[in-house]
C-alpha positions in Angstrom: 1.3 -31.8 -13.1 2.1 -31.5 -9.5 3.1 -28.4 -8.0 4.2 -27.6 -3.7 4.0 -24.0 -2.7 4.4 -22.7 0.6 1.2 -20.5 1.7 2.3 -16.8 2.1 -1.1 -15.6 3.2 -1.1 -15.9 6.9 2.0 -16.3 9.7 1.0 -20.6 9.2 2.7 -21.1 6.6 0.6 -24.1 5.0 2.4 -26.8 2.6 0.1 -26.7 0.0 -0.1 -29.1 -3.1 -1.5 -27.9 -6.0 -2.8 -29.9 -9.3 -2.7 -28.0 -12.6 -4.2 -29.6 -15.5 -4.0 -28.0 -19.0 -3.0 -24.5 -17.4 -6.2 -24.6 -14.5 -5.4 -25.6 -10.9 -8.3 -28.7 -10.3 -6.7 -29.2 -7.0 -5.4 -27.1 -3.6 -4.3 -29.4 -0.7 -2.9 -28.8 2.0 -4.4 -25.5 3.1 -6.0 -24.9 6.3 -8.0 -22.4 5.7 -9.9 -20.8 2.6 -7.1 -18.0 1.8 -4.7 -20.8 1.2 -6.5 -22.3 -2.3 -7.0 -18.7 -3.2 -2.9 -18.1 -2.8 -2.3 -21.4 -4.6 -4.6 -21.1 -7.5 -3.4 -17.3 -8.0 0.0 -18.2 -7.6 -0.3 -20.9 -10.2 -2.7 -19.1 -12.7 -2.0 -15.4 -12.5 0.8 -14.6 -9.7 0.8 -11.2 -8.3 3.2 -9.2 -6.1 3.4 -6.2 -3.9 6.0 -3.9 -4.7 8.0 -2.1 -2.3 10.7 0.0 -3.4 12.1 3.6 -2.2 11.9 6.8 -4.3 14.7 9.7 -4.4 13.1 13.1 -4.1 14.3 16.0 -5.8 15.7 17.4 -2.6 18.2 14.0 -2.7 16.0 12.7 0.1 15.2 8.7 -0.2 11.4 7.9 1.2 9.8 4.3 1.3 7.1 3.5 -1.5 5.1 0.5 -1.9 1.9 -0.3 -4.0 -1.3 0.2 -2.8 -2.8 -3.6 -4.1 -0.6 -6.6 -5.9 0.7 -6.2 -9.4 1.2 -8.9 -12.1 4.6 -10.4 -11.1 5.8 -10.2 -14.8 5.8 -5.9 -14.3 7.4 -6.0 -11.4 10.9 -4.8 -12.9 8.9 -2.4 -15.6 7.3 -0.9 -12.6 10.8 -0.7 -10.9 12.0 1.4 -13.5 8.7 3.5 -13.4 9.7 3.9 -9.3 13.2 4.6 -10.3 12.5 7.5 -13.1 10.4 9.3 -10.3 11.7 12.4 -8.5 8.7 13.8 -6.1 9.0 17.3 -4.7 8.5 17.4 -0.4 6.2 17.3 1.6 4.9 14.2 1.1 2.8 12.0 3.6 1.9 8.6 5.0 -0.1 7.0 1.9 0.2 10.0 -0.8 0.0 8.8 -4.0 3.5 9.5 -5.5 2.8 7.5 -9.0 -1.0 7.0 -10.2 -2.0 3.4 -12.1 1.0 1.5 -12.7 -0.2 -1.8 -13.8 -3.4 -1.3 -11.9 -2.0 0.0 -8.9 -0.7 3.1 -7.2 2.4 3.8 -5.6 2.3 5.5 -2.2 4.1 6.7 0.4 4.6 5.0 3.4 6.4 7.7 5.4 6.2 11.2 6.4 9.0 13.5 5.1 8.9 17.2 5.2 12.7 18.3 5.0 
């Protein structure tokens, strides 16, 4: 089987071809530079994504979260609705942990806000 991704890695944009035999990618073309068959055989194997999401404090304020590393793209909407549930008290600062370890990551803060 013959898959075509588009490299997300670096501003490039590669147009990579990638060969999956019995579930293991045993080709990457297209890429111009190492990170590219990493993206393609991740993507194809075990695809992750960052999240980025915004969090409601208890004050009614919204602030901007993300994750601190990718998660497994299948608990991306399970960690939505872990971001959603969360209601964090001000102040909070640029990279504060606002949720520990969900699904191997932690969600932090990506703005200041001290209303």
């Amino acid at each position: 089987m013959e898959r075509e991704l588009t490299c997300i890695v670096c501003p490039i944009g590669c147009a990579l071809k990638v060969e999956i035999n019995d579930g293991k990618v045993t080709g990457v073309t297209g890429n111009t530079c190492p990170r590219g068959k990493v993206y393609a055989e991740t993507e194809c194997t075990a695809p992750m994504r960052t999240v980025t999401s915004t969090v409601r404090c208890e004050n009614g304020e919204i602030i901007p979260v993300k994750t601190d590393r990718p998660i497994p793209k299948e608990k991306v909407f399970e960690a939505m609705q872990i971001i959603k549930s969360t209601h964090p008290v001000l102040p909070i600062k640029l990279g504060d942990v606002i949720i520990k370890d969900v699904f191997g990551s932690n969600i932090i803060a990506v703005k200041n806000s001290d209303r």
